[in-house]
N, C-alpha and C positions, 0 to 999 in steps of 0.2 A: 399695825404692822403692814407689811407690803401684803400677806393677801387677805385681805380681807373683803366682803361685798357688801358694806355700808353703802348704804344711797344708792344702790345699782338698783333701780325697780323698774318692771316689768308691765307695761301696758297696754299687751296683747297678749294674745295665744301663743303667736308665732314666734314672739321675742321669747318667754317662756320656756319653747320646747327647740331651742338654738341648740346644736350638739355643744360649745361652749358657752353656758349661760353666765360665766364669771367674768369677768372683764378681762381678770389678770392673765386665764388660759388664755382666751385670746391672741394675746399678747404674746404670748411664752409661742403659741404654734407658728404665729406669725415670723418671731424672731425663726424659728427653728426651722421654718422654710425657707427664710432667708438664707439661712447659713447653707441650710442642704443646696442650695441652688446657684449661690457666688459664692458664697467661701468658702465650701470644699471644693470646687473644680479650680479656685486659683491657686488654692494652700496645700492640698493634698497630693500627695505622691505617686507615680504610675505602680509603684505596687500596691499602696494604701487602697487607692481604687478597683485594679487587677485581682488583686487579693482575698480580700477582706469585704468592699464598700459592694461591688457590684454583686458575688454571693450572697451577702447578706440583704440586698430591698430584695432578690428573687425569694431566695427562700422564705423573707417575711411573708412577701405575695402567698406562695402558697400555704404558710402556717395560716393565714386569714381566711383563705376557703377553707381548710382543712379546719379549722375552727367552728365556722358558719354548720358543718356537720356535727363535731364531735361537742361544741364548748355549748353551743346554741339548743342544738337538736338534739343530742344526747346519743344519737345514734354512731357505733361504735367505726371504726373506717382502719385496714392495715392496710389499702389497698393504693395508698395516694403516690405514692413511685410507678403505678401503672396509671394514673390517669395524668401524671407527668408526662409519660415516657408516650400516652397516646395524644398531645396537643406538642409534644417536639416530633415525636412521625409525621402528623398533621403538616403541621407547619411545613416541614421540609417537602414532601410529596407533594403541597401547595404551590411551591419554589418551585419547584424543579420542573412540574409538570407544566406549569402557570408562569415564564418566568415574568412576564411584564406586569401582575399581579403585587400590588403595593403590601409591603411588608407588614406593616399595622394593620391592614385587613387580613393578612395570611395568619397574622395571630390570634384576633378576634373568630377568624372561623374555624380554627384551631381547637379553637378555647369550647366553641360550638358542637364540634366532633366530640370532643373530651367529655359535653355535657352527655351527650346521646348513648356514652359508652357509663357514665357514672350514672344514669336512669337503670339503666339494664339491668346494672350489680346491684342497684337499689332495690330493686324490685321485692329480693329478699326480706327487706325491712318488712314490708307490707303484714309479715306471718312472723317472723323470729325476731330477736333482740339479744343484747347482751355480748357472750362470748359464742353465740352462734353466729350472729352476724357478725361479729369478728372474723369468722373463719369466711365466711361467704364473700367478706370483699378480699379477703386474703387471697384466696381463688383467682379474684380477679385481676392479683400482680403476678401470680404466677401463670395464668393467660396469657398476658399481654409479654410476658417475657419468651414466651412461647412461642407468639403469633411473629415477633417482632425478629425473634433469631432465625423460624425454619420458616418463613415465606419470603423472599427474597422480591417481591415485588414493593413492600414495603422500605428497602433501604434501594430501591432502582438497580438491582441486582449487584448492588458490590462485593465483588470476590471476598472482600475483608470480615462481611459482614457489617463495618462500621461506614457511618456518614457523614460526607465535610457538607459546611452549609454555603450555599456563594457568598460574595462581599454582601452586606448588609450594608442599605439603603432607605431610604427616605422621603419622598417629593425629591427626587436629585440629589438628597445631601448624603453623602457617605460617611456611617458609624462605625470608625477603625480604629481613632485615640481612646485610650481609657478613660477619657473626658467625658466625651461622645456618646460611650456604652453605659457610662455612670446615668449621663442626665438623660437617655431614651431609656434604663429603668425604672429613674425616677419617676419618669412621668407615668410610668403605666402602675407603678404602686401607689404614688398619690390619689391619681383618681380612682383607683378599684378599690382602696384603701376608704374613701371618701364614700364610692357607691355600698360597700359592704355595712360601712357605718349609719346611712340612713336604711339599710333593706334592715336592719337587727332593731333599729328604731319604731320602724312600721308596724303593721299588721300581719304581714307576712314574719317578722322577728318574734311578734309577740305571740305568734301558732307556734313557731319552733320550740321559745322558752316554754309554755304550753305543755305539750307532748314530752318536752323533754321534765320538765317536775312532775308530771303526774296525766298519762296520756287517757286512762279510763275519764279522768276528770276534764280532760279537755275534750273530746267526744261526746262525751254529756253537753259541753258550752255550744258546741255545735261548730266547731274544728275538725276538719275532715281528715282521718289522719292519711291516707292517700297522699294527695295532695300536698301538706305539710312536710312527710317524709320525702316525697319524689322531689319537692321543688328545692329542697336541703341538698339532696343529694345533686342535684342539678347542677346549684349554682355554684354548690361546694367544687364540683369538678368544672365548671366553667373557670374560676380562678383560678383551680389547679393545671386548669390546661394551657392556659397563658404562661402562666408561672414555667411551665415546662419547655415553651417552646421559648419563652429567655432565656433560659437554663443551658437550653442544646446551642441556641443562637449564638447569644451574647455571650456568655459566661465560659461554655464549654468550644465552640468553632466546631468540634466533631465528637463523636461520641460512638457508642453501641451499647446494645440494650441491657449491659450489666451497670452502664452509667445508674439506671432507675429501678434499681433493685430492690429485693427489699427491705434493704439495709436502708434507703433512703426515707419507706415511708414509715420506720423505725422511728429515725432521727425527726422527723416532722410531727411525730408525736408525740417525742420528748420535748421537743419547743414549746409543742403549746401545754403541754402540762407543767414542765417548771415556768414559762412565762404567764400559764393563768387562762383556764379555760372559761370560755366566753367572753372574752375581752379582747378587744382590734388591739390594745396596745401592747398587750400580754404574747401578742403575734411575735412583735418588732422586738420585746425582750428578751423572748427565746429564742428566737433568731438568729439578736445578737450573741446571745450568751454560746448556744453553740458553732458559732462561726470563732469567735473568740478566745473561748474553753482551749482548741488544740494549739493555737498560736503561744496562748500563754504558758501552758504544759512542754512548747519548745523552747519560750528563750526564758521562762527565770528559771530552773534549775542548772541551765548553764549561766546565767547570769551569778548564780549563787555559788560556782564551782563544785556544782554536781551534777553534770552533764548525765542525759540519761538515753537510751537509745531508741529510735521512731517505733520498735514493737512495741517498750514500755509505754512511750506516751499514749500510743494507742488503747492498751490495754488501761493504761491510768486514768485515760479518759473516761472509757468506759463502764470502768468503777467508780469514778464522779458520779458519770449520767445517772446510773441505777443509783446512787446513795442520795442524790437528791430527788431524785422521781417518788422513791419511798417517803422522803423528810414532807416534802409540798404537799404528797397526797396523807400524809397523817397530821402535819402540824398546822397546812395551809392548803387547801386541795385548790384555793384560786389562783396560788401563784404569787410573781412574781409582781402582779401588776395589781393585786389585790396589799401588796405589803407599799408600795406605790400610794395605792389610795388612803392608807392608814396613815402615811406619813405626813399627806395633804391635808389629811382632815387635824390630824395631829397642829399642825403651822396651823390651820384655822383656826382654831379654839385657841393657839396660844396667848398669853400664859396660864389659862385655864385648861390644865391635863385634865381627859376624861379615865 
């Protein structure tokens, strides 16, 4: 059958430990970047991309840090709407203040701010766990929702309270078609996508998985859990804080601080629990699914001539989210991207069911 890995063998280390060691993934990421990169910017629609394409690589973005804490490291985060909402302050206070300051760096140090503020919240981990430290980074969106409403230095004093961000640029090139804002998302979740995938590979990944199965037991191997929890919480809000400040950029043009509520780091938790905790792909399935979810909750009911009205969908949604948050976590607590792999291995062994 097509996948099969007869005759594929390995005559090094390096070949070996390839994040796709099968020929035919290869092939499949290859194809799929293909398409993400010419044939959706020539095929796809200025809403398909406005809508839908460019929400969704962001939010993947931050479902993958916010993963790298909760799927990896085990340690618990409601706080990721506040360390969005501090790499899109970041970012724009960067602008504004900085303007001749290149935009991919205003993000990258963004992303840096975000880190210094998710060490802080972390700190707590060092002593609690659980649904204590649930609450401790909770604190820390409603901080930052705080800081961000009643200090007026942070939005450059706009009467409105909210912030437009200037034209978004590039080395000279200006991102203003939905083409434009698609493929400078793309790039920044391919490669943070790509870096996340060899840090959970590493040494550093395999402290996180560590601590998170059983941290007395990892403390005894000689894993420092200091260390391990700060550099999780770290990086988890370094992604998040990029992710944010595309979010406020790209995606939103202006915003205020009820944009990063905490409704949002709600919803980023539900991605990565129906899409599959500890898994980069399980990011991008939950991602989709809730970007997806409300779209389709509006047009097949009227497509089916039972129009229903936006508080329903709203609420309909809502009662999805929670009815499968509970199915995944009793019948598949990986996900979405663990029923993904069953089906992989499943085509492997065919026609041999296990």
């Amino acid at each position: 059958m097509l996948y099969r890995e007869n005759g594929q063998f390995k005559s090094s280390y390096r070949a070996d430990q390839q994040i796709f060691p099968i020929r035919q993934d290869r092939i499949v990421v290859v194809l799929f970047l293909a398409v993400a990169f010419i044939g959706v910017p020539l095929l796809a629609s200025d809403y398909l991309l406005r809508a839908i394409l460019v929400p969704f690589l962001i939010l993947a973005l931050a479902a993958i840090g916010l993963n790298l804490l909760v799927g990896y490291c085990g340690q618990i985060s409601l706080g990721t709407g506040a360390f969005m909402a501090v790499g899109a302050y970041a970012a724009y206070n960067l602008t504004v203040r900085i303007p001749e300051i290149n935009l991919i760096l205003a993000f990258i140090l963004a992303g840096l701010v975000s880190m210094v503020f998710g060490v802080l919240f972390g700190m707590p981990s060092l002593r609690i766990r659980g649904l204590y430290l649930a609450v401790a980074t909770l604190a820390a969106q409603f901080f930052a929702d705080w800081v961000f409403l009643r200090i007026p230095w942070f939005t450059n004093h706009a009467a409105s309270g909210s912030v437009s961000v200037p034209t978004l640029e590039v080395f000279g090139i200006s991102i203003a078609s939905p083409v434009e804002r698609y493929l400078f998302c793309l790039l920044f979740v391919v490669v943070f996508a790509l870096m996340a995938k060899n840090l959970v590979r590493g040494h550093i990944g395999r402290s996180w998985m560590a601590m998170r199965d059983m941290d007395v037991a990892a403390e005894v191997i000689g894993i420092r859990p200091m260390y391990a929890k700060l550099s999780a919480f770290a990086l988890s809000s370094f992604f998040v804080g990029v992710a944010g400040a595309l979010w406020g950029f790209v995606h939103l043009g202006s915003w205020e601080p009820l944009a990063f509520d905490v409704n949002r780091s709600l919803n980023l938790l539900f991605m990565i629990i129906i899409g599959g905790l500890g898994s980069i792909l399980g990011a991008f399935l939950g991602a989709a699914f809730v970007v997806i979810l409300p779209i389709v909750l509006g047009q097949v009911p009227a497509a089916l001539g039972l129009p229903i009205s936006s508080t329903a969908a709203s609420h309909l949604e809502m009662m999805i989210f929670g009815a499968l948050i509970v199915f995944f976590l009793v019948v598949e607590p990986h996900g979405l991207a663990r029923l993904w792999a069953i089906g992989k291995e499943k085509l492997r062994l065919w026609p041999f069911p296990h």
